[in-house]
C-alpha positions in Angstrom: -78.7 -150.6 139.3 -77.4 -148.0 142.0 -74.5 -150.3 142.5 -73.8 -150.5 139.4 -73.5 -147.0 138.7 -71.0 -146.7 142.3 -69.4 -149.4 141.0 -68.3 -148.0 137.7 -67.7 -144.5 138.9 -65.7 -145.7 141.7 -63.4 -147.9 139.5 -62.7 -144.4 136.8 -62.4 -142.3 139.6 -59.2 -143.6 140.2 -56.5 -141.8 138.5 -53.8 -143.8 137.6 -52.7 -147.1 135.9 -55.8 -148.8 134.4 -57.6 -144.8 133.5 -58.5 -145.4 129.9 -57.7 -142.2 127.2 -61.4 -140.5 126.4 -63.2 -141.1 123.5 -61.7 -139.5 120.2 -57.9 -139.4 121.7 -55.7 -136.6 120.6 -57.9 -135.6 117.1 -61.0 -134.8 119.3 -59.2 -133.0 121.8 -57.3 -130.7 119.4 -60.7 -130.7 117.9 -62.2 -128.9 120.8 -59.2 -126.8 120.9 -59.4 -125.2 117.9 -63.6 -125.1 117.5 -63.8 -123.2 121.5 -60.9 -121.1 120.7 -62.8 -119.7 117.4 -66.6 -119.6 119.1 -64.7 -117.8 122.0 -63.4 -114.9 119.4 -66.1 -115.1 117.3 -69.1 -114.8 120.1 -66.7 -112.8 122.3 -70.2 -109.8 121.8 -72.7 -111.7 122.6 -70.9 -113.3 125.6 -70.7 -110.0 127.0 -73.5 -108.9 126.3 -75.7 -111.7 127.9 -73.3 -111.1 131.2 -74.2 -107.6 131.4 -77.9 -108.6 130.8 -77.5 -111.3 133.7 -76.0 -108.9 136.0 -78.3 -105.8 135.9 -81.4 -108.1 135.6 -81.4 -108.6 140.0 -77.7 -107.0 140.6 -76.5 -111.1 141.3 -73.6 -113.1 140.0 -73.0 -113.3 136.5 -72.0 -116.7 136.2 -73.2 -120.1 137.7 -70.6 -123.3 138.3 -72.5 -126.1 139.7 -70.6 -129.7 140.5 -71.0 -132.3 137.1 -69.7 -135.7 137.1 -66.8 -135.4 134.1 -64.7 -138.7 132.5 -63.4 -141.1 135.1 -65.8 -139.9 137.7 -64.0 -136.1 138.1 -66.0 -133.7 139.5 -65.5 -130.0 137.9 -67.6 -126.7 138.1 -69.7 -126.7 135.2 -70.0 -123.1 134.5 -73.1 -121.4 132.9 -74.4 -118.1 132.5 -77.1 -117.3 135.7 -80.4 -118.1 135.1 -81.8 -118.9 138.5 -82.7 -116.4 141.7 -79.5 -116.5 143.9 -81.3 -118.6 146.6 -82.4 -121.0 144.4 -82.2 -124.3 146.4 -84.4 -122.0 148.8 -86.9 -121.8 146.5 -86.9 -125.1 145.4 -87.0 -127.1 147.9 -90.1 -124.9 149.2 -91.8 -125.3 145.5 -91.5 -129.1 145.6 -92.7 -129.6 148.9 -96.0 -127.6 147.9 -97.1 -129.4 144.5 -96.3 -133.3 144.4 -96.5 -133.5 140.8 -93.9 -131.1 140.4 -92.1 -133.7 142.9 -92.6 -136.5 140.9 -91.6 -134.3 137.6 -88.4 -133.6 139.5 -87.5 -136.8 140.4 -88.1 -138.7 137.4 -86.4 -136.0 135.0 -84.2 -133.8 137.2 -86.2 -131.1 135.8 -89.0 -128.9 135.9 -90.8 -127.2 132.9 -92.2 -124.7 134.8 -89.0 -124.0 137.4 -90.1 -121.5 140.1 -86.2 -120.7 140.3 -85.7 -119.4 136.9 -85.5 -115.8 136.1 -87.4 -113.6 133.3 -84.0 -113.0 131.7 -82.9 -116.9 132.5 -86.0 -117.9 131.1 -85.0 -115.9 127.6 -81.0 -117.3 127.8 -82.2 -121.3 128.5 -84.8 -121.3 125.5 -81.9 -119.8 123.3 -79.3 -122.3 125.1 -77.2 -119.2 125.6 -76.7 -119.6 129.0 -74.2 -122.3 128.2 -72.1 -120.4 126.6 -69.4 -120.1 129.3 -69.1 -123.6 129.3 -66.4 -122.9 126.1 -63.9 -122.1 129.2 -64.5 -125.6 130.4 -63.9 -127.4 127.3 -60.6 -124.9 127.0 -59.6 -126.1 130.1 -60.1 -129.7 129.2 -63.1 -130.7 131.4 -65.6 -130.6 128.9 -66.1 -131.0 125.0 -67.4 -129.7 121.7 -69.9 -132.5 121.6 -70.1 -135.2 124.4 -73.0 -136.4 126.7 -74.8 -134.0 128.3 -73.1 -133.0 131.9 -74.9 -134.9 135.1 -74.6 -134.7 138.7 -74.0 -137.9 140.7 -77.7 -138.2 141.3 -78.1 -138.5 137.7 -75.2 -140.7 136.7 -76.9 -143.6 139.5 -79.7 -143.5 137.2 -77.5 -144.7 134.0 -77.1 -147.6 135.7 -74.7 -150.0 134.1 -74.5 -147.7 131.1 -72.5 -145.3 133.5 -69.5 -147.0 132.1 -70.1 -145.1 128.6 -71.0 -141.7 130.1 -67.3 -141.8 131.8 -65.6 -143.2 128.8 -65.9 -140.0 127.5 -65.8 -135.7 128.6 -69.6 -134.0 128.8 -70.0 -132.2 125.7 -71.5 -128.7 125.2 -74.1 -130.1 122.8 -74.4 -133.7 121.7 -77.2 -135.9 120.3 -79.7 -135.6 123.2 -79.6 -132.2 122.3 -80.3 -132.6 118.6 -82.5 -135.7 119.1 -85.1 -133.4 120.7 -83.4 -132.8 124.5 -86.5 -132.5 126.9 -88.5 -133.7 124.8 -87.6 -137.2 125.1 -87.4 -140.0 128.0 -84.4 -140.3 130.3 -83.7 -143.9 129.5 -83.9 -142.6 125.5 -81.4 -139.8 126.7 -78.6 -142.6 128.0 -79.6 -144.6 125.1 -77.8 -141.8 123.0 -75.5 -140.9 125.2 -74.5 -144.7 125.0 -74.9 -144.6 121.1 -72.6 -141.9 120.9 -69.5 -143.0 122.8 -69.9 -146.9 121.1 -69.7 -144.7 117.7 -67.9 -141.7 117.6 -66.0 -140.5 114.9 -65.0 -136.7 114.4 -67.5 -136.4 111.1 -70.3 -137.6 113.8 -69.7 -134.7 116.3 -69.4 -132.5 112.8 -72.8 -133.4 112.0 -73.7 -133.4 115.8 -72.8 -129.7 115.6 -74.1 -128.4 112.4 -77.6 -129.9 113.5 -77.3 -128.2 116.6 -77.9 -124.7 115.3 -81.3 -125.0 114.0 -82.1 -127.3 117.2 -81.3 -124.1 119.1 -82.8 -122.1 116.8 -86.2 -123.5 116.6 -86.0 -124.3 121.0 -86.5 -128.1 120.4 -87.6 -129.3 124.2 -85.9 -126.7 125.7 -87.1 -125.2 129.5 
């Protein structure tokens, strides 16, 4: 399965002849275009205000860019709003040495429900979902979309498996239907099942759909830690 996954990622990271278009072509991408460009303006507030609560909650950095895997294999700093102590890998590596089940958690999820890392502010922004807000400049720059799979790192993407393939068909979306199919909540393999769902069958009213459910998903915290 590991293979697999190096296989595939190998194969799209090479930029050139035989790199297929994304998912969605020209429509999605102008798409995004227009949807970031008018949640930029219209959340342009309550952007700055979550950066000035991130900044004089410990006197850190404001924002976060940590290395996803993007279409064809790319690797691009996804950027979020901090919500983790600045010597987080520190912390964590400390927290997961001391409690095996937290291990195991880790491991089998990439995630931890109760993260030792995450701040009192952080903990506020990532049950709201707000701390991926900046993640609008990455879609502007045209490493990320609207609606897409959710972002992984290269750990991650060896665990699609041969269903890698899908995840680099198409850019890592801000929200998508892991996120409105109840995120956390749900089993890895049921995550890439989406994700795979997703990319076999998009279609611009899908992601529409995708993002008008998203709001009360947000809203109401669905599996969100």
């Amino acid at each position: 399965m590991r293979d697999v996954a190096k296989s595939a990622n190998a194969g799209f990271a090479q930029v050139g002849v035989d790199f297929p278009p994304p998912i969605g072509g020209l429509l999605k991408r102008s798409f995004d275009i227009v949807g970031s460009l008018t949640g930029l303006v219209l959340l342009s507030p309550l952007f700055l205000m979550v950066a000035l609560l991130v900044k004089l909650s410990d006197n850190g950095p404001i924002f976060y860019g940590h290395k996803r895997i993007g279409r064809g294999g790319r690797v691009f700093s996804c950027l979020k709003f901090r919500t983790m102590v600045p010597d987080g890998e520190r912390v964590l590596a400390a927290y997961l040495a001391a409690n095996p089940e937290a291990n195991a958690e880790w491991i089998a999820t990439r995630k931890l429900k109760n993260d030792p890392r995450v701040t009192r502010v952080g903990q506020v922004l990532r049950k709201l979902s707000l701390d991926e807000l900046p993640q609008i400049l990455n879609i502007l720059q045209g490493d990320m979309s609207l609606v897409g799979p959710r972002p992984v790192v290269r750990d991650e993407l060896e665990i699609y498996g041969s269903a890698a393939v899908y995840y680099l068909k198409s850019r890592p979306g801000l929200t998508g239907l892991w996120q409105v199919s109840g995120r956390n909540d749900v089993s890895y393999d049921t995550r890439v099942a989406y994700d795979r769902h997703y990319v076999e069958n998009w279609s611009l009213f899908q992601d529409i759909r995708i993002i008008f459910k998203t709001v009360p998903a947000v809203w109401m915290s669905r599996g969100s830690y």
